[in-house]
C-alpha positions as CSV (number, residue, x, y, z in Angstrom):
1,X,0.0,0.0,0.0
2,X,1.8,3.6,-1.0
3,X,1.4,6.8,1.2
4,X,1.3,9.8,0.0
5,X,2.9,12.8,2.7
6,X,1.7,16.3,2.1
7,X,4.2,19.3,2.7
8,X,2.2,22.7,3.1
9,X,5.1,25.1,2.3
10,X,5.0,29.1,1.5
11,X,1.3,29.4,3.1
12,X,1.9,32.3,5.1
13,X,2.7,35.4,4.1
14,X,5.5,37.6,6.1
15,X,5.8,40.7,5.4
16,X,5.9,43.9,7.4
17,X,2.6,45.3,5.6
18,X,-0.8,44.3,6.8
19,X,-1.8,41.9,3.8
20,X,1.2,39.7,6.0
21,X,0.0,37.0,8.1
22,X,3.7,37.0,10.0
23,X,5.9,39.8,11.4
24,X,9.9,38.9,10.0
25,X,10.4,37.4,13.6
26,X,7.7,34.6,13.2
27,X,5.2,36.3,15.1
28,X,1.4,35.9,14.1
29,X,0.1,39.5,13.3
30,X,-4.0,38.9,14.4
31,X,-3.3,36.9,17.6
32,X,-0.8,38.6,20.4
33,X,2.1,36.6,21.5
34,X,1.5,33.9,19.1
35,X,4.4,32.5,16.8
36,X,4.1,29.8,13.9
37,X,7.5,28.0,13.3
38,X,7.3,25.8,10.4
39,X,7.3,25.0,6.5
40,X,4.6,27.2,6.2
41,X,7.1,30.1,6.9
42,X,9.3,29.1,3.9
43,X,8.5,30.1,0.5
44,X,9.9,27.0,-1.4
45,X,9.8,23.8,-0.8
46,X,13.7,22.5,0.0
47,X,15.2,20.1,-2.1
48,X,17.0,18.2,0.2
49,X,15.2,17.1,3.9
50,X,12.6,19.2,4.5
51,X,12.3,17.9,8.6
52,X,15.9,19.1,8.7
53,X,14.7,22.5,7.8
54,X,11.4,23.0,9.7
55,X,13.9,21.6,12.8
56,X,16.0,25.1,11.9
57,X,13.0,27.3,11.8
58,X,11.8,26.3,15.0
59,X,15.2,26.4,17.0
60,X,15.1,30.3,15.5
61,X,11.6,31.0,16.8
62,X,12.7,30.1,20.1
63,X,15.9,32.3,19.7
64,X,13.0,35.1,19.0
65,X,10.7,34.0,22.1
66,X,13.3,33.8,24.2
67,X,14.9,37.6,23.2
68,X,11.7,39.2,24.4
């Protein structure tokens, strides 16, 4: 039986306008002290391992929580 896996990458928007969904340091613009760290974030998908990437992403948000 196959399986088909489902990467959702480049679905948010950052941006510092207000058409952005995210604020450059991961932070959700509608909902207060809210980050997303994920593929989401990316705009591309990554040729190589995409965990490996997501795993970066979210050791940066916490560099960002953990600054304010």
């Amino acid at each position: 039986m196959g399986r088909k896996s489902c990467h959702p990458f480049g679905t948010l928007r950052m941006a510092n306008d207000e058409r952005a969904r995210l604020a450059p340091r991961l932070a959700a613009q509608a909902i207060a002290r809210f980050r997303i760290c994920g593929g989401s974030v990316m705009l591309r998908i990554v040729a190589g391992n995409a965990n490996a990437s997501v795993i970066m992403t979210a050791e940066r948000c916490a560099e960002f929580t953990f600054a304010e």
